[in-house]
N, C-alpha and C positions, 0 to 999 in steps of 0.2 A: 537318501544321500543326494540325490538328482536335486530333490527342493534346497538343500543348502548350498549346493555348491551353485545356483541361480541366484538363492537369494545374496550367496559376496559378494558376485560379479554383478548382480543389479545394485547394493548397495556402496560397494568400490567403484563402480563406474559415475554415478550418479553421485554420491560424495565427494568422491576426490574430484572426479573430470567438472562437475558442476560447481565448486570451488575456485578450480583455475579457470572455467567461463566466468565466473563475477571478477577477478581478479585481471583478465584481459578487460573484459568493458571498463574497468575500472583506471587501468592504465591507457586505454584510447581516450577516457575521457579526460584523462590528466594531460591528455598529448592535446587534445584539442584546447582544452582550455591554456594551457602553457603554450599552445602555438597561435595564440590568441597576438595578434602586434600589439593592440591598445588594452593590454591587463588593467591599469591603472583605469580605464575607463567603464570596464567591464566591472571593477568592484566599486567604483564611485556611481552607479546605476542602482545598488542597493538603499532605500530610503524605508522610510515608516509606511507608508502608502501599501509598501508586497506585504505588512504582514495581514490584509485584508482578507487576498487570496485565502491564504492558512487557515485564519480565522470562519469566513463564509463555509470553506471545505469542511470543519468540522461540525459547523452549526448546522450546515444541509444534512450530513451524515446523522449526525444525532436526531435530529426533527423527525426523518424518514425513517430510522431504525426504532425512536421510540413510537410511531403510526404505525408500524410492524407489529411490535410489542400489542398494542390494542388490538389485531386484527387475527395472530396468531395466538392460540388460545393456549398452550401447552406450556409456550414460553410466554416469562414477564417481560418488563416495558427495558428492565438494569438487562434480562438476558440477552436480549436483542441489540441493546443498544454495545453492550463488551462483544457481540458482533459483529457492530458497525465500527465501532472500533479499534478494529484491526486495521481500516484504510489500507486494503490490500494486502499489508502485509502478513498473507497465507501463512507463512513459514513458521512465526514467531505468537501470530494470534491465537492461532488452535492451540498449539502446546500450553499455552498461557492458561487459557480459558479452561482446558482443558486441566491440569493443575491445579488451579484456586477453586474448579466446583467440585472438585472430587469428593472434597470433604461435606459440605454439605449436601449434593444433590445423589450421593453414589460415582461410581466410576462408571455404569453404564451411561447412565443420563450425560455426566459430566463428558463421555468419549461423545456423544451422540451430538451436543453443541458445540465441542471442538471440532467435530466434520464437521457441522451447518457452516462455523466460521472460515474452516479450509475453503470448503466450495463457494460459500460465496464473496471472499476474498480474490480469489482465483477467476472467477467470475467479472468480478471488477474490473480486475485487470486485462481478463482478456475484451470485455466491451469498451475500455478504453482505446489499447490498442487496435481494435478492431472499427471502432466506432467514432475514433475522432476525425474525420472527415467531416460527418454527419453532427457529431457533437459540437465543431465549430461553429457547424453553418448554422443553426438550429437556434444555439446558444450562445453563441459569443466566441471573439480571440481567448479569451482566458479558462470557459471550459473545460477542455484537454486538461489541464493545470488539472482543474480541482477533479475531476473524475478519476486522474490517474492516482489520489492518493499519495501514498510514497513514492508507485514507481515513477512519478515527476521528475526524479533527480536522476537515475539509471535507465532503465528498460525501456521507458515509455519518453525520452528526451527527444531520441530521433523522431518520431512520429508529433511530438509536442513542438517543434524546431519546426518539420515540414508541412504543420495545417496553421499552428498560430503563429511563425516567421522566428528569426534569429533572437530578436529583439525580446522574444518571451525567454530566452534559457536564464538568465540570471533570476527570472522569478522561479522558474520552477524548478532551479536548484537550490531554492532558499524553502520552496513550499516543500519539496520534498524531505530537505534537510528538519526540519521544525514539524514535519509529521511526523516523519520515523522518529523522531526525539519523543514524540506526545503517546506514539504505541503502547506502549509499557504502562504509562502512567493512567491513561485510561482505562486500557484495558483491565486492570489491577483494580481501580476505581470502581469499574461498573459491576464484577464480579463479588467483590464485597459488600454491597448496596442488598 
């Protein structure tokens, strides 16, 4: 009785209450960009040039996750890479992954690559957050951008704003936007391969 009535209040808490935390970031970010004086200037900044960013973030992701695929012997070069394919997005890649292998790999195997994709999704995100000081300096203003994946455009904007300047948020709410679009698609892609 003990383990269920833990597990509503960890699942009620962390559903509902983590819900209204995206929902507040999401309304300060509306505040900010709407408190913006020169809007008009802010979306005339978007050109063909940022879909580079996107672009580069995907081909580095995939390059690396299919080098993995060679190196790890268990998994293939497609399961590694609908890994890398989450671009952080923890939440939505495992379930996925998790989902399309069921059928061919079992549900154990199938649960056991949707955790590899949880953690190291989650992973991602937190050596971004965590690392882009270090990731600027190392590697460029634009960096940040492409490590953070999706959280580009949410979690990781303030830290993307205070290492690579104001001047970067219109790209990495375009890269951010245009990854989390690509999630799905990939992921889905690389699972059936």
């Amino acid at each position: 009785m003990f383990h269920f009535i833990t597990n509503y209040f960890y699942v009620h808490f962390y559903f509902y209450n983590g819900r209204r935390v995206l929902y507040v970031l999401m309304l300060l970010l509306g505040m900010n960009l709407g408190g913006n004086q020169d809007l008009k200037g802010f979306v005339a900044q978007f050109n063909f040039k940022m879909l580079l960013v996107p672009i580069a973030t995907v081909s580095g992701t995939f390059l690396f996750s299919a080098i993995a695929g060679f190196i790890l012997s268990q998994w293939s070069v497609f399961d590694c890479m609908a890994v890398g394919s989450g671009f952080a997005y923890y939440s939505i890649s495992s379930v996925l992954i998790t989902q399309l292998k069921t059928p061919s790999m079992g549900l154990q195997v199938a649960t056991e690559l949707g955790t590899i994709a949880l953690l190291a999704n989650i992973f991602r995100e937190m050596t971004a957050l965590v690392g882009a000081p270090f990731i600027r300096k190392y590697f460029g203003r634009l960096a940040p951008i492409s490590a953070a994946g999706i959280g580009s455009s949410d979690i990781l904007l303030a830290a993307i704003t205070k290492y690579s300047g104001k001047d970067a948020i219109p790209l990495a709410i375009l890269h951010g936007i245009l990854i989390n679009l690509s999630v799905p698609f990939f992921v889905s892609l690389f699972c059936n391969l």
